[in-house]
C-alpha positions as a Markdown table, in Angstrom:
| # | Residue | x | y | z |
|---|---|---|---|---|
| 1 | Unk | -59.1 | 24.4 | -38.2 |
| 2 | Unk | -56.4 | 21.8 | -38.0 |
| 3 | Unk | -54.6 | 21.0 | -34.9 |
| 4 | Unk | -50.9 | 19.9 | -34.6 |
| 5 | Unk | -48.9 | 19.0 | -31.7 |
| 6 | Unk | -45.1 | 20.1 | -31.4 |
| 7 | Unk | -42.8 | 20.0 | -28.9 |
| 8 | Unk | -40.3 | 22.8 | -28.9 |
| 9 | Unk | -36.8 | 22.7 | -27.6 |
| 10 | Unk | -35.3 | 25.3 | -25.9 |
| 11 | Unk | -31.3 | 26.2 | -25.7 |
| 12 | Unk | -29.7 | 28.1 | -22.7 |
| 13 | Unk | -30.7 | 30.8 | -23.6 |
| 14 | Unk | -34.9 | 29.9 | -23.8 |
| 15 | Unk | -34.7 | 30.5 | -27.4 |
| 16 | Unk | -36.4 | 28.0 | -29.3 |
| 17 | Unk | -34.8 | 25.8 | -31.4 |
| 18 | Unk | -36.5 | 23.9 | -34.6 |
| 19 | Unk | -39.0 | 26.0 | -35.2 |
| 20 | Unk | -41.7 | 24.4 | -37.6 |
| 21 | Unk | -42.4 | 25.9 | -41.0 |
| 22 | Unk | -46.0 | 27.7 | -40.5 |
| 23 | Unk | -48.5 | 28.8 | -43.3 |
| 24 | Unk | -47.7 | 31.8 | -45.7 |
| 25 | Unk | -50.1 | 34.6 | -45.1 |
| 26 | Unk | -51.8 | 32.3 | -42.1 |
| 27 | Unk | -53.0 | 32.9 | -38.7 |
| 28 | Unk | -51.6 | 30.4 | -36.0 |
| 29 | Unk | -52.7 | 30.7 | -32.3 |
| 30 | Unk | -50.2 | 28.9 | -29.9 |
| 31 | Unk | -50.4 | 27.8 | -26.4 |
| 32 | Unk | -47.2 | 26.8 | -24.4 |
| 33 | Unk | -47.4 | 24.4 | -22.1 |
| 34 | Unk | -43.9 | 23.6 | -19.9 |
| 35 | Unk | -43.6 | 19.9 | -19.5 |
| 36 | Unk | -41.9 | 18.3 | -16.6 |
| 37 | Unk | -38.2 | 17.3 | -17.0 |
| 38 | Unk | -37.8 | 13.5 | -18.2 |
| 39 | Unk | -35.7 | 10.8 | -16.0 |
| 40 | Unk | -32.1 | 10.5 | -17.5 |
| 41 | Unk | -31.1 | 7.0 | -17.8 |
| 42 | Unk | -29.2 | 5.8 | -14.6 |
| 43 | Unk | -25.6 | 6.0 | -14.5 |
| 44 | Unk | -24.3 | 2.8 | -14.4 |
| 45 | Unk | -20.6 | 2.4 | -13.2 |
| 46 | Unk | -18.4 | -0.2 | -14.6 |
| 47 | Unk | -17.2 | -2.9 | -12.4 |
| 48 | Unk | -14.4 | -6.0 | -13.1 |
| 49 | Unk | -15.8 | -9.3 | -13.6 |
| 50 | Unk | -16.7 | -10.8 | -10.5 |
| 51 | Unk | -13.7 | -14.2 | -11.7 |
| 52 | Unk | -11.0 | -10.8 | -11.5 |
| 53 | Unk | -12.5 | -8.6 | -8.9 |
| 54 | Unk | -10.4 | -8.3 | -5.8 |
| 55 | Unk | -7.6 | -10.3 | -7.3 |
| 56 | Unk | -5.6 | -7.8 | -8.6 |
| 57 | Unk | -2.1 | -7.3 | -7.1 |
| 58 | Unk | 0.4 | -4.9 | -8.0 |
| 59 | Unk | 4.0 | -5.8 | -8.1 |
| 60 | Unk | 6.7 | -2.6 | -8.5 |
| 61 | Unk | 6.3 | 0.6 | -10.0 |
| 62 | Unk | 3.6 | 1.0 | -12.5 |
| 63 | Unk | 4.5 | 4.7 | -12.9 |
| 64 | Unk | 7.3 | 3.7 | -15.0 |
| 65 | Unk | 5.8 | 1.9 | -17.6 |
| 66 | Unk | 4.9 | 5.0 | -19.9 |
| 67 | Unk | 7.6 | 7.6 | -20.5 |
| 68 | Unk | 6.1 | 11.1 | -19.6 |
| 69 | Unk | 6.3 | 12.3 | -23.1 |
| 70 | Unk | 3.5 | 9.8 | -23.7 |
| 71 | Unk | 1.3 | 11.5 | -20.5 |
| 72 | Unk | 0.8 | 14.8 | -22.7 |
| 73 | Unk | 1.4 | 16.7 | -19.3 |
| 74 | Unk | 2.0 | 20.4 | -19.9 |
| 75 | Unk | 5.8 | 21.3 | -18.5 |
């Protein structure tokens, strides 16, 4: 008997993906075990450099700096 460990991933749907290429003409006994979710990484949020933050003053219009042909706004 030899004994191999894969993870299988799942879509949607609970269809596995990936499957692994198994024996011809073989007997293969599974056992599914459903493993915890994992952590995602932490979102990290961007932020000015502390020498710029706060510092920032706007002077006029800044909405006419781009011509709205360059927005790609639908009419």
């Amino acid at each position: 008997m030899h004994a191999e460990r894969v993870v299988l991933i799942t879509d949607q749907a609970g269809n596995p993906t990936n499957l692994p290429k198994l024996p011809p003409n073989g007997r293969v006994e599974a056992i599914f075990l459903t493993l915890e979710p994992t952590e995602s990484a932490p979102i990290h949020h961007r932020r000015p450099h502390p020498d710029i933050a706060g510092k920032t003053r706007i002077s006029g219009n800044i909405l006419d700096t781009a011509s709205t042909a360059d927005w790609n706004l639908t009419q």
